[in-house]
C-alpha positions as CSV (number, residue, x, y, z in Angstrom):
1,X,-6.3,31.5,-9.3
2,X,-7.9,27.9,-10.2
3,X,-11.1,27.2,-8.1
4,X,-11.3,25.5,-5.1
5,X,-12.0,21.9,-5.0
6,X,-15.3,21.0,-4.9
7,X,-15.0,17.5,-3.8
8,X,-13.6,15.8,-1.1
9,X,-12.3,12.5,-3.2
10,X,-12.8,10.5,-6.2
11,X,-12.3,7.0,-6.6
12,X,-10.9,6.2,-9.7
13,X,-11.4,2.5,-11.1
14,X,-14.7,2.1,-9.2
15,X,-15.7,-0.7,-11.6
16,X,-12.9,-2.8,-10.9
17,X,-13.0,-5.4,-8.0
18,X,-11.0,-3.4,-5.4
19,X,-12.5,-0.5,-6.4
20,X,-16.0,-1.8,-6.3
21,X,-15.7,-2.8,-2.2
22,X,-13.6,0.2,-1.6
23,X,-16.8,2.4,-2.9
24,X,-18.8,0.2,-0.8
25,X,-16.9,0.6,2.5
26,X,-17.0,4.6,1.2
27,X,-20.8,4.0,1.0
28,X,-21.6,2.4,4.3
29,X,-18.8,4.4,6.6
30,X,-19.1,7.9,4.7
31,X,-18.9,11.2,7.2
32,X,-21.9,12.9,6.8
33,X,-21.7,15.4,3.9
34,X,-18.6,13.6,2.3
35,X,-18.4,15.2,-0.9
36,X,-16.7,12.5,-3.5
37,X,-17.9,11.0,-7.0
38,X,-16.7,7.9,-9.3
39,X,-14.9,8.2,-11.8
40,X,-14.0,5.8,-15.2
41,X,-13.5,5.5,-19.0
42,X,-17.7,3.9,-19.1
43,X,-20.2,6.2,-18.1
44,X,-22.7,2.8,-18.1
45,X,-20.8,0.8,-15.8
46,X,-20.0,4.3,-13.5
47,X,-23.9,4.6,-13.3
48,X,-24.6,0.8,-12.5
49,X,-21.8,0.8,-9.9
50,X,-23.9,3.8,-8.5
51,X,-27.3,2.7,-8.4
52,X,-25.9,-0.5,-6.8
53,X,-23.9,1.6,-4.0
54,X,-27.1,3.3,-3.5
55,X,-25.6,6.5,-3.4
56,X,-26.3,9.8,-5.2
57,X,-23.0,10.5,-6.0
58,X,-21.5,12.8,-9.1
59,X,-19.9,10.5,-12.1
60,X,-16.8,11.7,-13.7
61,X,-15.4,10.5,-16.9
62,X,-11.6,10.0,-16.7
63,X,-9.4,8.2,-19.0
64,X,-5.6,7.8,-18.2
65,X,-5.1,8.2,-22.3
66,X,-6.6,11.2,-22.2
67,X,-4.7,13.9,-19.8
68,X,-6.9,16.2,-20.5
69,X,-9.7,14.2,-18.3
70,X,-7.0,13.4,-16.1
71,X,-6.4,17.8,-15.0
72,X,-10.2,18.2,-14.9
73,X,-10.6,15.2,-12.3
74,X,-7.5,16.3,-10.0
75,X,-8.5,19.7,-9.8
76,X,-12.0,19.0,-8.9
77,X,-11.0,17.1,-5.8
78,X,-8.8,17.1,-2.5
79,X,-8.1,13.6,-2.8
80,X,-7.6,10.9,-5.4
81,X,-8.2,7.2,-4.5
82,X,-6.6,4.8,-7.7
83,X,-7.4,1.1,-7.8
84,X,-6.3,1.2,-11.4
85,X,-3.9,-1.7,-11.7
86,X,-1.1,-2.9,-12.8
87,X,0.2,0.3,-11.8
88,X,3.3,-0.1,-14.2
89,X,0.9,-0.1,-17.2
90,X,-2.0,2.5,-16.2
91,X,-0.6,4.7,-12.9
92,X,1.9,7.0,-14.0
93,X,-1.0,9.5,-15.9
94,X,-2.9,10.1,-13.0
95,X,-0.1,10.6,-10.5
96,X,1.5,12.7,-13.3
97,X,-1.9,14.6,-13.1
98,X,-2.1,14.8,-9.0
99,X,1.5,16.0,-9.1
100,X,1.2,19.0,-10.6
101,X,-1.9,20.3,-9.5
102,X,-1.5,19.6,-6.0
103,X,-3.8,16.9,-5.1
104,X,-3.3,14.4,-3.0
105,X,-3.3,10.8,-4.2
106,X,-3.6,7.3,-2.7
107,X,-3.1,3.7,-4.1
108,X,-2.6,0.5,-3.1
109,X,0.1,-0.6,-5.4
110,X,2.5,-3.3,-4.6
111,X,4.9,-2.5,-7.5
112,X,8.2,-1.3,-5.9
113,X,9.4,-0.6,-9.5
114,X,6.2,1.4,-10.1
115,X,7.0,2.9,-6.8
116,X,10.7,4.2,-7.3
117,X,9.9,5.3,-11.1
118,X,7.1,7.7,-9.6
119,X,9.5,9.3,-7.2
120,X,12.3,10.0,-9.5
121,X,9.4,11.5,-12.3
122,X,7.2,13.5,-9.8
123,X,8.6,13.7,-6.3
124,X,9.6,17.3,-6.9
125,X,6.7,18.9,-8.7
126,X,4.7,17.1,-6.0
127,X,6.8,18.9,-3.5
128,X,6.8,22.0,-5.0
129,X,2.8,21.7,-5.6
130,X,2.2,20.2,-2.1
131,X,0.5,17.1,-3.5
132,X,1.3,14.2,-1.3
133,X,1.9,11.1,-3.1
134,X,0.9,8.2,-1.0
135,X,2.1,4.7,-2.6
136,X,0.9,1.1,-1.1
137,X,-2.0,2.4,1.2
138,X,-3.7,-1.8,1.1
139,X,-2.3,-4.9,2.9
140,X,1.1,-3.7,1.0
141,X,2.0,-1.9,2.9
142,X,-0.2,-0.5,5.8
143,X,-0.2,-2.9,8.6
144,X,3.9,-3.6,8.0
145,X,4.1,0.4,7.9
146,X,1.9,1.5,10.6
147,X,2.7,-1.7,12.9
148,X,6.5,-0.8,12.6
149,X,5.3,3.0,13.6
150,X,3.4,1.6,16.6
151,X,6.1,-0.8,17.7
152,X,8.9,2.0,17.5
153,X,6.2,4.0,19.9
154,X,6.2,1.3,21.8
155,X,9.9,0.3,22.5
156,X,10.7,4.1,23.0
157,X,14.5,3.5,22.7
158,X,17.2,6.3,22.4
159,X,19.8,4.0,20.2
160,X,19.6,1.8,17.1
161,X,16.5,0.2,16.9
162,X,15.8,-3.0,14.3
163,X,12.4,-4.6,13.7
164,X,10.9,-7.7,12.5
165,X,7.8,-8.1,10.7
166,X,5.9,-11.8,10.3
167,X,3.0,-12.3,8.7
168,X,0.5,-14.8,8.4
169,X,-2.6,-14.7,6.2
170,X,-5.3,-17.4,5.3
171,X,-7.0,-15.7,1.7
172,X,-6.9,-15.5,-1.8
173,X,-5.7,-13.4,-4.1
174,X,-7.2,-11.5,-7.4
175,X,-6.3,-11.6,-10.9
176,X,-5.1,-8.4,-10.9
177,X,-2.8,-9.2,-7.6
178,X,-1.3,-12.4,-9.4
179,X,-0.7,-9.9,-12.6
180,X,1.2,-7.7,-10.9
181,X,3.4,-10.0,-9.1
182,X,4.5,-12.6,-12.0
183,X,5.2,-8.7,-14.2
184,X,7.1,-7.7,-11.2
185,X,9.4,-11.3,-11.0
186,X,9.6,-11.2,-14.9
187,X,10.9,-7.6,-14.9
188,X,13.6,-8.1,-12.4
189,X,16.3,-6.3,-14.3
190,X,14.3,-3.0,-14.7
191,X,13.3,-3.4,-11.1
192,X,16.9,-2.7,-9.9
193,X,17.2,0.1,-12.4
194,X,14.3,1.6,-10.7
195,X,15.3,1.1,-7.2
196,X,19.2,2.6,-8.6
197,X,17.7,5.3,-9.9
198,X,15.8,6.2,-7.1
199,X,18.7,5.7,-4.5
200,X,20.6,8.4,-6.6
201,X,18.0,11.0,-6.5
202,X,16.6,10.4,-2.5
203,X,18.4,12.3,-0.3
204,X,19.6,10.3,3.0
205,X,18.8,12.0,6.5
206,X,21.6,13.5,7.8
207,X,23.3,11.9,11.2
208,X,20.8,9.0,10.7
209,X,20.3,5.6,8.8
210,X,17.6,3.3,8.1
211,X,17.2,0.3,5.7
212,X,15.6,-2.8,4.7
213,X,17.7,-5.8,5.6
214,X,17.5,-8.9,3.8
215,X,17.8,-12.1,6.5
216,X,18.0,-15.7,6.4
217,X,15.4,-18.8,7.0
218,X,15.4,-19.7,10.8
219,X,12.9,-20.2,13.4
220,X,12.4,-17.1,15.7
221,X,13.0,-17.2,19.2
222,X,10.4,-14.7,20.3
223,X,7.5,-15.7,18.1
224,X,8.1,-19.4,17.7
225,X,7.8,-19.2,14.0
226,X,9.8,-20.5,11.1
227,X,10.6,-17.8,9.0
228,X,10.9,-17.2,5.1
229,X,12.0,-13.7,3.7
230,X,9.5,-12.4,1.8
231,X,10.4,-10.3,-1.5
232,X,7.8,-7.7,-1.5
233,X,7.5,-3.8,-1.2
234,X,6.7,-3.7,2.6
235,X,10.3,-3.7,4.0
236,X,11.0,-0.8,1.7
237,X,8.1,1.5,2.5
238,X,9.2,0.3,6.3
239,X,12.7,1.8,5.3
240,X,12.0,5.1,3.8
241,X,9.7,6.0,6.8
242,X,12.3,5.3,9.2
243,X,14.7,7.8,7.2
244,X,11.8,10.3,7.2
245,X,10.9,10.0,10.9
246,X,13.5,10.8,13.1
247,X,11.5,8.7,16.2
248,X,13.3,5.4,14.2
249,X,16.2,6.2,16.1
250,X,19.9,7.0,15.0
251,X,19.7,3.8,13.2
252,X,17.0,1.4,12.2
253,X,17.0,-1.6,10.2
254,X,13.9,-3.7,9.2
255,X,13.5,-7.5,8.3
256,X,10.9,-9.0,6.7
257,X,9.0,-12.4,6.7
258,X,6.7,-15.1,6.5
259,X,6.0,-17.2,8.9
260,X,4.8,-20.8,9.6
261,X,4.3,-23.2,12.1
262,X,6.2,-25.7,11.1
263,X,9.7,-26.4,8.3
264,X,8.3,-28.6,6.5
265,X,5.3,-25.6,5.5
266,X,8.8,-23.1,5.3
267,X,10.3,-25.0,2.7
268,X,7.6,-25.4,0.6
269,X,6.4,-21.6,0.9
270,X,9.7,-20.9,-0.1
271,X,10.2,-23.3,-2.7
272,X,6.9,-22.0,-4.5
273,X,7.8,-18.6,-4.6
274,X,11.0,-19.4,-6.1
275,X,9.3,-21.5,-8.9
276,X,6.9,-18.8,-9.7
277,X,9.8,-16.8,-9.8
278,X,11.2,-18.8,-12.4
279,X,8.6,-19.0,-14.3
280,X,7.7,-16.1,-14.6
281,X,11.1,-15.3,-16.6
282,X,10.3,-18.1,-19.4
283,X,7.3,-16.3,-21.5
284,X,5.2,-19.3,-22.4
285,X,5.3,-20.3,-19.0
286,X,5.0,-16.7,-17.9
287,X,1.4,-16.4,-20.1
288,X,0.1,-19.8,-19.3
289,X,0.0,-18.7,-15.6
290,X,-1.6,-15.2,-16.7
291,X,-4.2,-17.4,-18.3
292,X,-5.1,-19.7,-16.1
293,X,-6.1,-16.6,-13.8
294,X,-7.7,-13.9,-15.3
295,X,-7.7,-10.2,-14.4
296,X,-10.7,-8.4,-12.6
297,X,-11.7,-11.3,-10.5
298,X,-11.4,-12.1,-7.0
299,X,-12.9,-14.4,-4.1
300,X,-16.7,-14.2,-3.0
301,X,-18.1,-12.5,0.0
302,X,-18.4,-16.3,1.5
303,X,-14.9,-16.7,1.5
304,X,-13.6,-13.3,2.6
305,X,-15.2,-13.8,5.5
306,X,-13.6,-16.6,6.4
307,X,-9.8,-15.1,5.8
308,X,-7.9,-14.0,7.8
309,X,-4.3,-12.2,8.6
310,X,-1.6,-11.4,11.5
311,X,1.7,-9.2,11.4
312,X,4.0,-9.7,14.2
313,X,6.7,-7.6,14.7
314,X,9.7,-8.0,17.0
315,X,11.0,-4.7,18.1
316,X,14.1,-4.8,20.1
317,X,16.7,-1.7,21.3
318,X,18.3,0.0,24.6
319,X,17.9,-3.9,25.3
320,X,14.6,-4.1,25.6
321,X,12.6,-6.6,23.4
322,X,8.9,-5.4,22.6
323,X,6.5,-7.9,20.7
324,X,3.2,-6.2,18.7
325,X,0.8,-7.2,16.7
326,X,-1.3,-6.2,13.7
327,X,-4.4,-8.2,13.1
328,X,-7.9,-7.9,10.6
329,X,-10.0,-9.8,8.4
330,X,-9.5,-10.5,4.9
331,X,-6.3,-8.8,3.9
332,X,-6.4,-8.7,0.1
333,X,-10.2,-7.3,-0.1
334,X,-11.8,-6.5,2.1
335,X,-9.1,-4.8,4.7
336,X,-7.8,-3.2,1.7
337,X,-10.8,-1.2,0.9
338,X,-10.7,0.0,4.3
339,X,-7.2,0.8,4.4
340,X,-7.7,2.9,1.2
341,X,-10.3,4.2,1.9
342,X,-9.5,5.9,5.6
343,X,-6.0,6.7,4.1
344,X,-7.9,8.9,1.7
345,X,-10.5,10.2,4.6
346,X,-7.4,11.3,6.4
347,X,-6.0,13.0,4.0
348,X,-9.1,15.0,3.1
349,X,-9.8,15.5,6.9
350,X,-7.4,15.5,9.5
351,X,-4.6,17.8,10.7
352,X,-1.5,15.7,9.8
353,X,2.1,16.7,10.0
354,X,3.3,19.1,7.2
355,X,4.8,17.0,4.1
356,X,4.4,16.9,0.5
357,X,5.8,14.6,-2.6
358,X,6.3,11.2,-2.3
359,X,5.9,10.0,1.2
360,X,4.8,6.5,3.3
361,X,1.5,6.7,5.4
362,X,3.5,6.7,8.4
363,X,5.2,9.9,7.2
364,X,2.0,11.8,5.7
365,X,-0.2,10.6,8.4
366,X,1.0,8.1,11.2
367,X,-1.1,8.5,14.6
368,X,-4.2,9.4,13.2
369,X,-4.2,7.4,10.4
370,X,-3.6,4.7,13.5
371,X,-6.1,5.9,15.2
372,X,-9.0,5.7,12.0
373,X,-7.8,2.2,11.3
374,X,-8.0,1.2,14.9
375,X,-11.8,2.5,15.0
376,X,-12.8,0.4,11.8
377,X,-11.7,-2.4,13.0
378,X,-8.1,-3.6,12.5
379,X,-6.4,-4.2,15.9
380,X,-2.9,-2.9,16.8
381,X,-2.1,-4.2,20.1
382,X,1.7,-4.9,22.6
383,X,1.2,-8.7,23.2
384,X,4.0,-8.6,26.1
């Protein structure tokens, strides 16, 4: 029989940006006698990361080219935290690796084709091993995940049930985020083969339906927001955790959006996602943008602090109409690290419902995932 884990989690990437305030929230809000390590290709920057956490914590060499590195890491801990981006490029090793020996593993990709291709590859070896598999655990896709959880708790309806997410943010964004999302517009044909693939191999819940719908600008009567759909993972994660939670209803459908204050802001939001879009299909364009904003960076601690986010969501069934919120700090940072981080603690710690494979955080953890979040800080709360 192999040995028991002797650690509790191991953050993987610890050098990076993400990964650096992620083992800093680990540092300040660790339980007492939290057993993890870092882990990385370079011992020198593993140690420097360490001695400035301030923390005596084990370092672990681990190289997503070397598989054999990968199998010692996995089975050395219950939990693996990756902020090893773009997750298309340098992900599928290490879930490969978590798969099969049955350790859990958190990220917090936005990369729906990422995503999909790691469920149709490992779903079942993870299922059979017990690892869960836990994609998108950052600001894609937590508070859109949870938040949809909490409003579905809060409408209580016995008949089809569809919800709305809006968000709002004032931040920036990383190198690494604006990476992954000009790959992820330029790979658009590879994207639906993913999300085909995947749609053949998922099984749908019997006597039950749920899905991602797309919708159409307007202004919302409820919030008083004009809304823009926005093409990211969320509204899928939201989805697939209505199909695996049967407390979505007999039918649930989920929209997604931005929202502003004003059409003239709507227009131009959507407008400038299209022409990113577009560029990022025409190569030169496509690399003068990756250029001009270079992996491995991201905003100071001055500015983090002065972002900011909100997800409404609209929740409306058995004719009732229930309005939440999901609110924080700086999403792309700083709320991210937290989110990661708990989702791992939870994992490692708390008596969550029985599931393995590839599953959303609502499935593999839900309420007390909810309740660690709500305790650090973000605020889930019925505004009428």
């Amino acid at each position: 029989m192999p040995a028991a884990p002797d650690l509790d989690l191991v953050l993987f990437g610890a050098t990076g940006f993400t990964g650096a305030l992620t083992g800093e929230y680990l540092a300040r809000n660790a339980p007492t006698g939290l057993r993890w390590a870092l882990a990385g290709r370079n011992p020198e920057k593993l140690a420097a990361e360490r001695d400035r956490l301030g923390v005596e914590v084990e370092l672990l060499h681990a190289d997503v080219t070397d598989p054999a590195s990968l199998a010692d890491l996995v089975a050395r801990t219950k939990v693996v935290i990756s902020t090893v981006g773009p997750y298309l490029e340098y992900g599928e090793p290490l879930v490969a690796a978590c798969a099969e020996a049955g350790t859990d593993y958190v990220d917090l990709t936005g990369e729906p084709e990422f995503v999909d291709r790691m469920y149709v590859a490992h779903h079942a070896t993870a299922q059979r091993t017990g690892a869960r598999i836990v994609h998108a655990c950052g600001f894609d896709s937590i508070p859109h995940d949870l938040g949809a959880f909490y409003t579905v708790q809060e409408l209580a309806a016995a008949g089809p049930v569809t919800v709305r997410g809006v968000v709002r943010a004032g931040g920036t964004f990383s190198g690494g985020t604006f990476h992954s999302a000009l790959e992820q517009f330029a790979r658009a044909r590879q994207l639906r083969e993913a999300a085909a693939a995947r749609r053949r191999a998922e099984p749908r819940p019997e006597g039950r339906s749920s899905r991602a719908v797309g919708g159409k600008p307007h202004r919302d009567p409820v919030l008083g927001f004009w809304l823009v759909p926005l093409p990211t993972i969320d509204p899928f994660v939201v989805a697939r955790s209505g199909a695996a939670l049967p407390s979505y209803g007999p039918r649930f459908r989920y929209s997604h959006y931005a929202g502003t204050k004003t059409l003239r802001y709507a227009v131009g939001g959507a407008l400038s996602v299209g022409a990113v879009a577009l560029a990022a299909q025409v190569r030169p364009l496509r690399n003068l943008l990756l250029d001009r904003v270079p992996r491995g960076e991201g905003p100071d601690e001055r500015r983090r602090e002065r972002a900011w986010f909100t997800v409404d969501l609209v929740g409306e069934g058995d004719g009732r109409t229930v309005h939440t919120r999901v609110s924080g700090g700086d999403p792309g940072y700083d709320e991210t690290a937290k989110m990661l981080a708990e989702s791992a603690l939870c994992l490692a710690f708390d008596d969550n419902p029985p599931t393995a494979g590839s599953v959303t955080t609502a499935q593999a953890m839900g309420e007390n995932l909810l309740i660690r979040l709500r305790a650090a800080g973000l605020r889930f709360e019925t505004v009428d």
